[in-house]
Structure formats: structure tokens, C-alpha cells
N, C-alpha and C positions, 0 to 999 in steps of 0.2 A: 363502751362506757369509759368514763374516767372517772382518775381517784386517786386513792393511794394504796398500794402494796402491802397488806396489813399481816399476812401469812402465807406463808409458804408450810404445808402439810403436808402428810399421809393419809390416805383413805384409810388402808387398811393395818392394824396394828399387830398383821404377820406379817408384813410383807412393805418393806422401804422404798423400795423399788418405782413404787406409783406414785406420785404427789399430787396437789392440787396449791392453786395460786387461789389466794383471796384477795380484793379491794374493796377498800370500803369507800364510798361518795355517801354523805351526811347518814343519812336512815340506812341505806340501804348498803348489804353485803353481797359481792358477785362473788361467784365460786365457781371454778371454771378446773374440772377434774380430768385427769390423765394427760396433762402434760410435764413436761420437765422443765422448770423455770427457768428464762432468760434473764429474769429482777432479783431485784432484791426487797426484800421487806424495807419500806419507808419509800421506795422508788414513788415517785408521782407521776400519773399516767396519761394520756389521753385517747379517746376513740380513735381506731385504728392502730395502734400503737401494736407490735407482738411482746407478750407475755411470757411464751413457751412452747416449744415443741411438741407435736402428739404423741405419744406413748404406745408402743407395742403392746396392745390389749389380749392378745391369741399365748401370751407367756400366762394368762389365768383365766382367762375366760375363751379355751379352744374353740376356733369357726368365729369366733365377735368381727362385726369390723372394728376397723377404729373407728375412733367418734372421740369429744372432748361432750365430756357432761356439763352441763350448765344449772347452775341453781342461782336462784332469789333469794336474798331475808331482805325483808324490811321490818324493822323493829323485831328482830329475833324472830320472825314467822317467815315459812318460807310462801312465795306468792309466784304464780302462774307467769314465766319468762316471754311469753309469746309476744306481749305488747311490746316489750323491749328488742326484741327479735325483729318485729317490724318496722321499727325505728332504724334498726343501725343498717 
């Protein structure tokens, strides 16, 4: 996807450790959890582009693999990533 760099977060509000990158493109917000950002907030992006590194998930969830979680809003709802999956 591309966009722009709108947040850089934490999932979780024990634990700093874990972040997540946001971009926004017009309506819609990607959110792409458990890595450690390479950006910066305001950065401009484009498909293919890396964001950040994956995250050692087994420091809080013992046995997990990693995985980078991905989330949709459009229009503040979140909506089913799969089409967008397909695409990229």
C-alpha cells in the first residue's frame, strides 16, 4: 500500500516494547503490528516500500510465531484485508 506515516504506536499500554506502524491513503488506515519502525511519522510511502522490522512475539505470547498483524479502517471501521492481500 502507500501513503503516509501517520503513527507510530503501542499495542499494548504495559508493555512499550511492541509497536505498530500506521498509514493513512485517503479513507482508508493500514495498521501493520509487531514491528519496530524504520519511518517516521509524516514519511511518504509506496508499495513495496519496508516500514519495519518483525518483532520477537515468544517475549509475550510463549510458543507464537512471529507474524506481523495487519488491520483495515476505512472510514473508522475496520474491513476484511484479504482483497488487499490479493492485490499486493
Amino acid at each position: 500500500m502507500s501513503g503516509t506515516v501517520t503513527k507510530l504506536g503501542y499495542p499494548y499500554g504495559d508493555d512499550l516494547s511492541f509497536r505498530y506502524v500506521e498509514i493513512t491513503q485517503k479513507d482508508y488506515k493500514y495498521r501493520l503490528f509487531y514491528v519496530n519502525p524504520t519511518v517516521a511519522v509524516g514519511t511518504e510511502i509506496k508499495q513495496g516500500d519496508i516500514v519495519g522490522l518483525s518483532q520477537d512475539l515468544d517475549k509475550r505470547y510463549k510458543g507464537i510465531p512471529n507474524h506481523i498483524h495487519f488491520e483495515i479502517l476505512k472510514d473508522g471501521r475496520y474491513v476484511d484485508p484479504t482483497p488487499v492481500l490479493l492485490v499486493l
